[in-house]
MDAnalysis code that builds the backbone (N, CA, C; Angstrom):
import MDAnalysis as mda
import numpy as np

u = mda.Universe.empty(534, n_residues=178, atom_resindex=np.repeat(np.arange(178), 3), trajectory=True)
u.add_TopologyAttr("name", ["N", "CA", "C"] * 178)
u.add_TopologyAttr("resid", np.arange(1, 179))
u.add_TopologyAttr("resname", ["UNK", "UNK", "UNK", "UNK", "UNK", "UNK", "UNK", "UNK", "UNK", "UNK", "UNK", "UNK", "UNK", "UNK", "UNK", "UNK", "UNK", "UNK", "UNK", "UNK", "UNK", "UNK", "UNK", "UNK", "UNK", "UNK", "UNK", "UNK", "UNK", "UNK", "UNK", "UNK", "UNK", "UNK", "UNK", "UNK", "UNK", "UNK", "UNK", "UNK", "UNK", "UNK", "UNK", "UNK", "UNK", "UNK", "UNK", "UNK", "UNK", "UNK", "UNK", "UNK", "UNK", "UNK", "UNK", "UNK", "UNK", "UNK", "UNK", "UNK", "UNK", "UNK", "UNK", "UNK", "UNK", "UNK", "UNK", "UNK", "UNK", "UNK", "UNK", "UNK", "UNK", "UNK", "UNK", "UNK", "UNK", "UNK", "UNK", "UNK", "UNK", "UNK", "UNK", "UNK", "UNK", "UNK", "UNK", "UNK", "UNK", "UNK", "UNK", "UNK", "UNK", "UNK", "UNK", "UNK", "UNK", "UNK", "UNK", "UNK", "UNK", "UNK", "UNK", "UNK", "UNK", "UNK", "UNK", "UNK", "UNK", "UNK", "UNK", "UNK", "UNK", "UNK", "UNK", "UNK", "UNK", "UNK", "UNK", "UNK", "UNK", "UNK", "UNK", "UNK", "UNK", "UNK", "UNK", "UNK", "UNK", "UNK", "UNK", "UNK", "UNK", "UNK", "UNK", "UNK", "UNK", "UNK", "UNK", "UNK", "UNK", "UNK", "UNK", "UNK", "UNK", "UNK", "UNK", "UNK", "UNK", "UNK", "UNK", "UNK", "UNK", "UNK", "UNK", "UNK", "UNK", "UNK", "UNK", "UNK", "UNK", "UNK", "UNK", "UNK", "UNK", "UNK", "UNK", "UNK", "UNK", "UNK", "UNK", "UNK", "UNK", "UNK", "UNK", "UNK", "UNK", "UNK"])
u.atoms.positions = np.array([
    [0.845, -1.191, 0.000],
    [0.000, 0.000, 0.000],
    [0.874, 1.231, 0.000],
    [0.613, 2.265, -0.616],
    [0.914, 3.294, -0.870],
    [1.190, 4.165, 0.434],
    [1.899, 4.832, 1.184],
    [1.939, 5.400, 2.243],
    [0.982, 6.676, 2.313],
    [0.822, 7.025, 0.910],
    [0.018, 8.455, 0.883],
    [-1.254, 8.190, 0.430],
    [-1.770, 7.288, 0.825],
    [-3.017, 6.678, 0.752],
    [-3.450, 5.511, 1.582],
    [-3.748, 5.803, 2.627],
    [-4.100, 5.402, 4.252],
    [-5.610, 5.082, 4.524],
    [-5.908, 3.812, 4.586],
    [-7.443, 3.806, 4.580],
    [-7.521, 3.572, 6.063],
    [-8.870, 4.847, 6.250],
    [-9.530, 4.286, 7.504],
    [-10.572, 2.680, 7.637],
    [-10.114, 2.408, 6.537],
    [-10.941, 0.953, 6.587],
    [-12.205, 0.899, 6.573],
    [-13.121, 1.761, 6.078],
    [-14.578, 1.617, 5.834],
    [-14.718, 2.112, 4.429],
    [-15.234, 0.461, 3.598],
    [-15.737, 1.160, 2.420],
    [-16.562, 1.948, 2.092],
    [-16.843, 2.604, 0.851],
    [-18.123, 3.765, 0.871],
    [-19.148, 3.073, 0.207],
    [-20.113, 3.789, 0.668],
    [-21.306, 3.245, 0.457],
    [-21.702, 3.267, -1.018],
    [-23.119, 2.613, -1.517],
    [-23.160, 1.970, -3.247],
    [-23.292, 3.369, -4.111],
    [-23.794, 4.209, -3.499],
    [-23.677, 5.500, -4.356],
    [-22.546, 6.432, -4.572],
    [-21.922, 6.374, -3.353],
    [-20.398, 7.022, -3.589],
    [-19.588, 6.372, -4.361],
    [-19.723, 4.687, -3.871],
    [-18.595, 3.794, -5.039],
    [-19.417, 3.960, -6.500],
    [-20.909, 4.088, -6.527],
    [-21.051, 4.698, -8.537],
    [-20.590, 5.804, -8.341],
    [-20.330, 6.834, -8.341],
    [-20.054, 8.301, -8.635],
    [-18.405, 8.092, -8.989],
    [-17.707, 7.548, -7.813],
    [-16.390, 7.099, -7.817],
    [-15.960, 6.967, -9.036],
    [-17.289, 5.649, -9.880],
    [-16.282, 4.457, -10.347],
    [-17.086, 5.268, -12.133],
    [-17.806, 6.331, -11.647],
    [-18.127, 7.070, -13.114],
    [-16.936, 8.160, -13.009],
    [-16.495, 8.925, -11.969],
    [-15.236, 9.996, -12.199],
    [-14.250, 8.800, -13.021],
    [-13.616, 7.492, -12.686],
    [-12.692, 6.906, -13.593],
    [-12.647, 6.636, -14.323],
    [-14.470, 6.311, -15.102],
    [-15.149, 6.039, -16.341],
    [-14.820, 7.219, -17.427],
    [-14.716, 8.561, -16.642],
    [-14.807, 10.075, -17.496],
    [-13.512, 10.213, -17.685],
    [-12.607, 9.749, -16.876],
    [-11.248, 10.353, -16.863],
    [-10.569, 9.530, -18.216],
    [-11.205, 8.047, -18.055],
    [-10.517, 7.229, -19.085],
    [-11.053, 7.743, -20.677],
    [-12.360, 7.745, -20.435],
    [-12.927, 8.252, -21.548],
    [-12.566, 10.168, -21.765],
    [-11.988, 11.089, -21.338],
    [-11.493, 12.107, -21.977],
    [-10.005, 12.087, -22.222],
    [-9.409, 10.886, -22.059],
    [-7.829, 10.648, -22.278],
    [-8.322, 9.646, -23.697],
    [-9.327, 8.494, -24.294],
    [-9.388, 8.364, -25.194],
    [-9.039, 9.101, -26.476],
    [-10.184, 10.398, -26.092],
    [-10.735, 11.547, -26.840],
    [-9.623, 12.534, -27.270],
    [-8.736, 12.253, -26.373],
    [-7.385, 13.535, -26.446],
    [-7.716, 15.011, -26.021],
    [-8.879, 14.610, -24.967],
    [-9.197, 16.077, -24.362],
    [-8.720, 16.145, -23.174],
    [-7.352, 16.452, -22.752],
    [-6.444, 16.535, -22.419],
    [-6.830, 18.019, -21.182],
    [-7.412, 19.254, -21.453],
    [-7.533, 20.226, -20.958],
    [-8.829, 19.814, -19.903],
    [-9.689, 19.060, -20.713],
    [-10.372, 18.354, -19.416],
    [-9.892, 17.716, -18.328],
    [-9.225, 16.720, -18.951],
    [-8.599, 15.538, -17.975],
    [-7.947, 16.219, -16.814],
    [-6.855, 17.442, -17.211],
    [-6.119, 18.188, -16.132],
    [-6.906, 18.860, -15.192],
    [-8.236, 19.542, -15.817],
    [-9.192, 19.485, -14.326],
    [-9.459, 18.781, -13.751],
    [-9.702, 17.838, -13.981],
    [-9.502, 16.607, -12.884],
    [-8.646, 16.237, -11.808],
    [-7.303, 17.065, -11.901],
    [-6.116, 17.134, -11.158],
    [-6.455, 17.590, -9.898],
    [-6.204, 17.684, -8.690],
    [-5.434, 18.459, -7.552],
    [-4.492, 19.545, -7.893],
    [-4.477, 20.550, -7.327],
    [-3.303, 21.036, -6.906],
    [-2.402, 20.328, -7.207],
    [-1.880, 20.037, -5.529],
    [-1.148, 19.417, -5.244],
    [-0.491, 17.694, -6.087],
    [-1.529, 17.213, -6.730],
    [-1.242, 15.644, -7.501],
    [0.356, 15.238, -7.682],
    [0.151, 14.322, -6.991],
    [1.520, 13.533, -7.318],
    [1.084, 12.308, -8.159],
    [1.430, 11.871, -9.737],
    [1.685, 10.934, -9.949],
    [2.775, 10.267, -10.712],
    [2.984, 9.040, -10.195],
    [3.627, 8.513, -9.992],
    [3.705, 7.036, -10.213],
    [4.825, 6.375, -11.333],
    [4.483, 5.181, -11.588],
    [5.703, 4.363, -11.697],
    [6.268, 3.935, -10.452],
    [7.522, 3.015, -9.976],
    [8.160, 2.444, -11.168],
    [9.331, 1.916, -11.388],
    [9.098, 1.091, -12.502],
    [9.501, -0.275, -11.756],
    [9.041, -1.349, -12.378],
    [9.035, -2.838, -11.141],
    [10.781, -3.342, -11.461],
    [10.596, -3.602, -10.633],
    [11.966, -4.559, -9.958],
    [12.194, -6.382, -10.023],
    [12.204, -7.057, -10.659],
    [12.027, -8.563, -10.312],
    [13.254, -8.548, -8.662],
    [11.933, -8.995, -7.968],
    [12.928, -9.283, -6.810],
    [12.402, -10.621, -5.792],
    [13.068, -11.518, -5.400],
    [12.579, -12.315, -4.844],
    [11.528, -12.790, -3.680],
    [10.525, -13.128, -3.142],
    [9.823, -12.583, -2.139],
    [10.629, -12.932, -0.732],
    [11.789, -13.392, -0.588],
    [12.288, -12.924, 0.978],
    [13.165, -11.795, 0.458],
    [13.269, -11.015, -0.140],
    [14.022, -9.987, -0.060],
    [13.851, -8.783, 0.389],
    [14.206, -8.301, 1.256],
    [13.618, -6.983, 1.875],
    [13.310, -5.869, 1.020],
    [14.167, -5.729, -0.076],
    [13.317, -4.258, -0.919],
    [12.314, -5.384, -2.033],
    [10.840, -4.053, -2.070],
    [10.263, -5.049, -3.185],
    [10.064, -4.652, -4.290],
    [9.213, -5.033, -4.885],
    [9.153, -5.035, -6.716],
    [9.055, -3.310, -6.766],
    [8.612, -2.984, -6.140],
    [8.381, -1.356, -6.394],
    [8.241, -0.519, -4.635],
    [9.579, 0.629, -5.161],
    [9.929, 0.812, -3.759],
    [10.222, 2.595, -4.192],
    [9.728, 3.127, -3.222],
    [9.861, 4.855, -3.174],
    [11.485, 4.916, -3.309],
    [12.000, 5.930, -4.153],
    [12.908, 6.578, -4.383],
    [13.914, 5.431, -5.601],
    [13.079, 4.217, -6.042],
    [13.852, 3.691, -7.058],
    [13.644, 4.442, -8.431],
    [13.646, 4.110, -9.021],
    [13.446, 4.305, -10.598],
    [12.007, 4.268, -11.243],
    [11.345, 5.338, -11.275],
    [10.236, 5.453, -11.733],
    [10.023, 5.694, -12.998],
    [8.836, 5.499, -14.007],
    [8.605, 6.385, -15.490],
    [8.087, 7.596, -15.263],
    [7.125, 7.891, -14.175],
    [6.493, 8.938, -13.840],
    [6.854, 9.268, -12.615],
    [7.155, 10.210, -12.442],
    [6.784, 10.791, -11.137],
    [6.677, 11.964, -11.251],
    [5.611, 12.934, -11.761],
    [5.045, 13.914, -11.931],
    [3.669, 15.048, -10.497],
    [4.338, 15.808, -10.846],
    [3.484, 17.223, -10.379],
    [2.753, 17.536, -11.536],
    [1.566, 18.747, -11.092],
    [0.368, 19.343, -12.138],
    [1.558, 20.042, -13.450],
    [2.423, 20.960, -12.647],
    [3.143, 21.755, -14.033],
    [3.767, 20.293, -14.937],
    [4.209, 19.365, -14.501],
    [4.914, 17.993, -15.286],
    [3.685, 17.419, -16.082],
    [2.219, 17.342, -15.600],
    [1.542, 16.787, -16.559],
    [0.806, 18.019, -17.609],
    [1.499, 19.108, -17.044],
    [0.662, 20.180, -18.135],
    [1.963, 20.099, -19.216],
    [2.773, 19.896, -18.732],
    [4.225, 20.274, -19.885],
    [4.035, 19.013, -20.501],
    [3.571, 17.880, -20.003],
    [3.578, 16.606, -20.760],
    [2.557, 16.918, -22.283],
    [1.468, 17.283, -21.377],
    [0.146, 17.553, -22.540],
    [0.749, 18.341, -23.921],
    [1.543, 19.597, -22.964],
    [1.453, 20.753, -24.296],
    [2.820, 20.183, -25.199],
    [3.401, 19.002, -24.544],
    [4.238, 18.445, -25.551],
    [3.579, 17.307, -26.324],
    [2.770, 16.477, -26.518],
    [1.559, 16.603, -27.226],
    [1.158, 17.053, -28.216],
    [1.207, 18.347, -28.087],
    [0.399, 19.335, -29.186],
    [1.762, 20.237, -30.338],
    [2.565, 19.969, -29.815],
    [3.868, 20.943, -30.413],
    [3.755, 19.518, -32.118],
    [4.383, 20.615, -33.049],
    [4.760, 20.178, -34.311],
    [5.877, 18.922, -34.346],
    [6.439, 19.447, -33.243],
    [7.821, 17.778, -33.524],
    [7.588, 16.570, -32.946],
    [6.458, 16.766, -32.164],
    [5.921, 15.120, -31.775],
    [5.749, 14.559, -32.459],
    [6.958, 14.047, -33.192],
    [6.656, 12.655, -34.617],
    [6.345, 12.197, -33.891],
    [6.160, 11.269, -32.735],
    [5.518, 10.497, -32.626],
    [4.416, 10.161, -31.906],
    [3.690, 11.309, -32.101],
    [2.232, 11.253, -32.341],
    [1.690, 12.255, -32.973],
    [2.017, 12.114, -34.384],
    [1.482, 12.729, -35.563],
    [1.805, 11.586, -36.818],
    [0.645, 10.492, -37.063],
    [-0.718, 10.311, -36.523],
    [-0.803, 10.361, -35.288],
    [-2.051, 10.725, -34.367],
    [-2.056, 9.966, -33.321],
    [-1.720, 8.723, -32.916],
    [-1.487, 8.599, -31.710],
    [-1.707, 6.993, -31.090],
    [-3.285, 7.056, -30.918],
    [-4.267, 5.777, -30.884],
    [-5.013, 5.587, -30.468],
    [-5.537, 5.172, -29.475],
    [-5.663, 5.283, -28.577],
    [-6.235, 4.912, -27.406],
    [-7.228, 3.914, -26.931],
    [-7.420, 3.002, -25.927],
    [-8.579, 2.632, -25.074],
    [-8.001, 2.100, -23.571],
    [-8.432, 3.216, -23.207],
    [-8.557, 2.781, -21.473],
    [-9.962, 1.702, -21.181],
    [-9.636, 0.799, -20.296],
    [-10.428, -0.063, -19.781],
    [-10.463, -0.072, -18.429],
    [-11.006, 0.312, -17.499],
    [-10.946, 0.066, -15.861],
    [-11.875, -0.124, -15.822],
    [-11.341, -1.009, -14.487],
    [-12.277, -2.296, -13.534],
    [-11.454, -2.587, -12.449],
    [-12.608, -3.046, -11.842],
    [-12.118, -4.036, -10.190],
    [-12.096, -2.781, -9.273],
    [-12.639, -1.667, -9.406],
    [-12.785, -0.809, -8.274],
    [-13.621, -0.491, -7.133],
    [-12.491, -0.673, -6.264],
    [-12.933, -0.708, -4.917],
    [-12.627, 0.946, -4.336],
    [-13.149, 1.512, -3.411],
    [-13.181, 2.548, -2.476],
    [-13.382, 2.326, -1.509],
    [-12.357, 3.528, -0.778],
    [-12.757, 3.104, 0.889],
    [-12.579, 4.737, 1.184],
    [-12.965, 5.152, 2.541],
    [-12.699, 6.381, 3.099],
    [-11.254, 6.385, 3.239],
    [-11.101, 7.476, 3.629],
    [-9.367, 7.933, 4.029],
    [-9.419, 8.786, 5.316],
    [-8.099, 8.602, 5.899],
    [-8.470, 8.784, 7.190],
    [-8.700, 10.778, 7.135],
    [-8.816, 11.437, 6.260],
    [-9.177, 12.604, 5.990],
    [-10.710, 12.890, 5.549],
    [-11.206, 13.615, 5.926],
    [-12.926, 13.628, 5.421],
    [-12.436, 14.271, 4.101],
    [-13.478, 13.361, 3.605],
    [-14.261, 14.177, 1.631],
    [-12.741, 13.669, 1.134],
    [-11.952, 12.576, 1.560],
    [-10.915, 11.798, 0.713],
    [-11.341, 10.373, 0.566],
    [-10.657, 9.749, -0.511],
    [-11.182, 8.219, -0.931],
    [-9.968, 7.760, -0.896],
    [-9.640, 6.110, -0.448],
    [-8.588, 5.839, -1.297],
    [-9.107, 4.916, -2.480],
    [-8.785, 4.788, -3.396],
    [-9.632, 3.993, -4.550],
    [-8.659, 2.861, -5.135],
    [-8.758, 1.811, -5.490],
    [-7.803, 0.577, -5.998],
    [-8.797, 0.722, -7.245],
    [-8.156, 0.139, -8.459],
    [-8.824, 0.440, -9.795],
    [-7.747, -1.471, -10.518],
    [-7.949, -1.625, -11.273],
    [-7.441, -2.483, -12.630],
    [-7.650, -1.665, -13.867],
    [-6.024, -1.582, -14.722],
    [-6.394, -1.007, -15.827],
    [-6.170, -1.558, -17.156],
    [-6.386, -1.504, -18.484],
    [-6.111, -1.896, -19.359],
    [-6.096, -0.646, -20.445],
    [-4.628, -0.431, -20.588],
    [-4.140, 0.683, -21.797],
    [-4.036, -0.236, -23.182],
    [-4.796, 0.157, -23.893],
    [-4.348, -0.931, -25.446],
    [-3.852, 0.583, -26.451],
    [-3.250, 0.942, -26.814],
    [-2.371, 1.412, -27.855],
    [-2.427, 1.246, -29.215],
    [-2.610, 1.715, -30.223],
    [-2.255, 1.662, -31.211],
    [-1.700, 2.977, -31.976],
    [-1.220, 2.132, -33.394],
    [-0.302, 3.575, -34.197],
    [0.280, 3.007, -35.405],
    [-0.611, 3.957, -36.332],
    [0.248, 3.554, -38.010],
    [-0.745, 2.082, -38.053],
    [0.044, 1.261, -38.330],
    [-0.831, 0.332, -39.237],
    [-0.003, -1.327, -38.428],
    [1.515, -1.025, -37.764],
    [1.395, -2.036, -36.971],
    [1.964, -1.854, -35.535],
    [1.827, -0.800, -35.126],
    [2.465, -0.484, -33.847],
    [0.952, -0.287, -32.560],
    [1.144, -1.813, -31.518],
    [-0.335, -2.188, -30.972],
    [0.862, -2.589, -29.575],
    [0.514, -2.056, -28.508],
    [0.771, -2.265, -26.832],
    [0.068, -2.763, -26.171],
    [-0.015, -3.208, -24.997],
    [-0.807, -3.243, -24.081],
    [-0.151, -3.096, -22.722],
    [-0.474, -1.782, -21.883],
    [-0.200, -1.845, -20.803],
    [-1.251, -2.217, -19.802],
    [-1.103, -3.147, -18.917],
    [-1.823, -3.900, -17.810],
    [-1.253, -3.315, -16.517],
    [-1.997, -3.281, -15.130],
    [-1.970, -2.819, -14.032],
    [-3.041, -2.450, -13.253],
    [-2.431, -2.078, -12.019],
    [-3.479, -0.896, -11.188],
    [-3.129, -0.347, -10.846],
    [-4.005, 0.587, -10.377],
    [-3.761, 1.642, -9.646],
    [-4.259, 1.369, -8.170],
    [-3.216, 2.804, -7.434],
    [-4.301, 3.284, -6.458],
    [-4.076, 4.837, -6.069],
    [-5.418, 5.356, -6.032],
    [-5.438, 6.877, -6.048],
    [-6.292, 6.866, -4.704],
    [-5.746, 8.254, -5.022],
    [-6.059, 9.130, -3.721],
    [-7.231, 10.451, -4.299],
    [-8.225, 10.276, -4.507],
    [-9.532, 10.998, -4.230],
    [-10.116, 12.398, -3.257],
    [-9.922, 13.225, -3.999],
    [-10.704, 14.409, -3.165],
    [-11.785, 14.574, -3.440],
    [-12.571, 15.129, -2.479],
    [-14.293, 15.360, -2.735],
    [-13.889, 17.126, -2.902],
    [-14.741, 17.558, -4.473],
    [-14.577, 18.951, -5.113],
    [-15.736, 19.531, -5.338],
    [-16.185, 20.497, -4.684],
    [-17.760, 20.213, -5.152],
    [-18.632, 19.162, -5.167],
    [-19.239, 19.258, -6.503],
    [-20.074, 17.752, -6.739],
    [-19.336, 17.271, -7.270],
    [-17.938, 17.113, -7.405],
    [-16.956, 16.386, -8.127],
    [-15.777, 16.013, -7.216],
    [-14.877, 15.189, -7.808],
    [-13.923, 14.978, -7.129],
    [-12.515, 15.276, -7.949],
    [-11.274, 15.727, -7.335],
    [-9.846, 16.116, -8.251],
    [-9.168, 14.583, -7.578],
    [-8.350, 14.293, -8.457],
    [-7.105, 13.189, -7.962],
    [-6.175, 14.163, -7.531],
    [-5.818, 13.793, -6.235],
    [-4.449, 14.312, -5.907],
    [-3.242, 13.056, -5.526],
    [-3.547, 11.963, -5.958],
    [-2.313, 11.052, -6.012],
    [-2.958, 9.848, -6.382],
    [-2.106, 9.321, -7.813],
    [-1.934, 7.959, -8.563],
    [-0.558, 7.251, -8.091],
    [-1.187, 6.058, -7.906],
    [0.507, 5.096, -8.038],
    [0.087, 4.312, -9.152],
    [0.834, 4.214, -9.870],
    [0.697, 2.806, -11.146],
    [1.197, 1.723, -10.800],
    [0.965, 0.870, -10.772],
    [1.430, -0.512, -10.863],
    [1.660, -1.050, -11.928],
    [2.612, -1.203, -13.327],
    [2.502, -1.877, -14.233],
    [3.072, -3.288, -13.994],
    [2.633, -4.606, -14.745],
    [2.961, -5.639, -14.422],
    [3.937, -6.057, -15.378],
    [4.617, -5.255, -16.442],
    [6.194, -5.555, -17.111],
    [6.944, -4.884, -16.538],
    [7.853, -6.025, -16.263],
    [9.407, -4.984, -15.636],
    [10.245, -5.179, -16.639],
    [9.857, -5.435, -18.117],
    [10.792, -4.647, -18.837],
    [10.061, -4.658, -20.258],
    [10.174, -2.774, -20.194],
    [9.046, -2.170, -21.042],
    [9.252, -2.298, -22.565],
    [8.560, -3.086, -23.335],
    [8.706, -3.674, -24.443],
    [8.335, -2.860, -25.616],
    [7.382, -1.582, -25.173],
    [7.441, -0.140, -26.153],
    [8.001, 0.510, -26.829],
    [7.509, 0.952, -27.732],
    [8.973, 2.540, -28.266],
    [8.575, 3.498, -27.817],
    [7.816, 3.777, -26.893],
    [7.442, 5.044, -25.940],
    [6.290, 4.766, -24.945],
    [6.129, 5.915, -24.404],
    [5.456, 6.167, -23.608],
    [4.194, 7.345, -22.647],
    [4.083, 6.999, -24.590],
    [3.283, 8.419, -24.680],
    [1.637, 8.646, -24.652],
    [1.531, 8.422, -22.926],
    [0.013, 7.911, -22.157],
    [0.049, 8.180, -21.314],
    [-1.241, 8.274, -20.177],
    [-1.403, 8.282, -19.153],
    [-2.294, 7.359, -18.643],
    [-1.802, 6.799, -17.620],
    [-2.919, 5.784, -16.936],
    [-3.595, 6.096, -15.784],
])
């Protein structure tokens, strides 16, 4: 478990976990779309995300597959995912001009309170499928777990951990968000 995502151990109730599990439905579906200026409202402030990169390590070994301060792909603040976006949109992104195509898939989400009021911690399963050009097709697999603010009638993420399940990334980039 994530240290910055601390459950007080009571899940939320069936209407908070739909609302929940439609904010991850919207988020995946405006990162399809490449509406990108949406998605970043969705942010926190503050958002840390962040996505370890795994380790093969044995299970008596004291450090594990994914450990704070190793080697991450992400570990981003709001200005890091706005500079990500508007690199994106610039003319020399050969490589994504065509686009990549997108489909986010999440599932398996669970919510629980956090020991902060109007916070969630949320566990998710994801499925990134990729495509580009005519034979360039990925699939990144994982989960997450985020950290949930209540915003209004909405909620901002202020912290993702990724979990991907390759520890050695078989891509020619990495030009997504999960």
């Amino acid at each position: 478990m994530n240290d910055n995502c601390a459950i007080a151990d009571a899940a939320v109730d069936m209407l908070l976990h739909h609302r929940i599990t439609q904010f991850l439905y919207r988020e995946a579906r405006l990162l399809d779309a490449e509406r990108w200026g949406e998605w970043l409202a969705l942010m926190a402030e503050d958002i840390h995300y962040w996505m370890p990169m795994p380790e093969n390590r044995r299970r008596a070994d004291r450090m594990k597959a994914y450990e704070a301060g190793r080697g991450a792909l992400f570990d981003d603040g709001l200005l890091d995912l706005h500079r990500r976006v508007a690199r994106f949109k610039q003319p020399s992104a050969w490589a994504e001009d065509p686009p990549t195509r997108h489909a986010h898939i999440v599932s398996g989400v669970e919510a629980f309170h956090a020991e902060a009021a109007g916070e969630y911690v949320v566990h998710s399963t994801f499925v990134n499928y990729r495509s580009r050009g005519e034979r360039d097709n990925d699939f990144l697999v994982g989960r997450r777990e985020d950290l949930l603010r209540a915003h209004a009638n909405e909620f901002r993420l202020a912290r993702r951990t990724i979990f991907i399940t390759q520890s050695v990334f078989l891509a020619k980039n990495l030009n997504t968000f999960l």
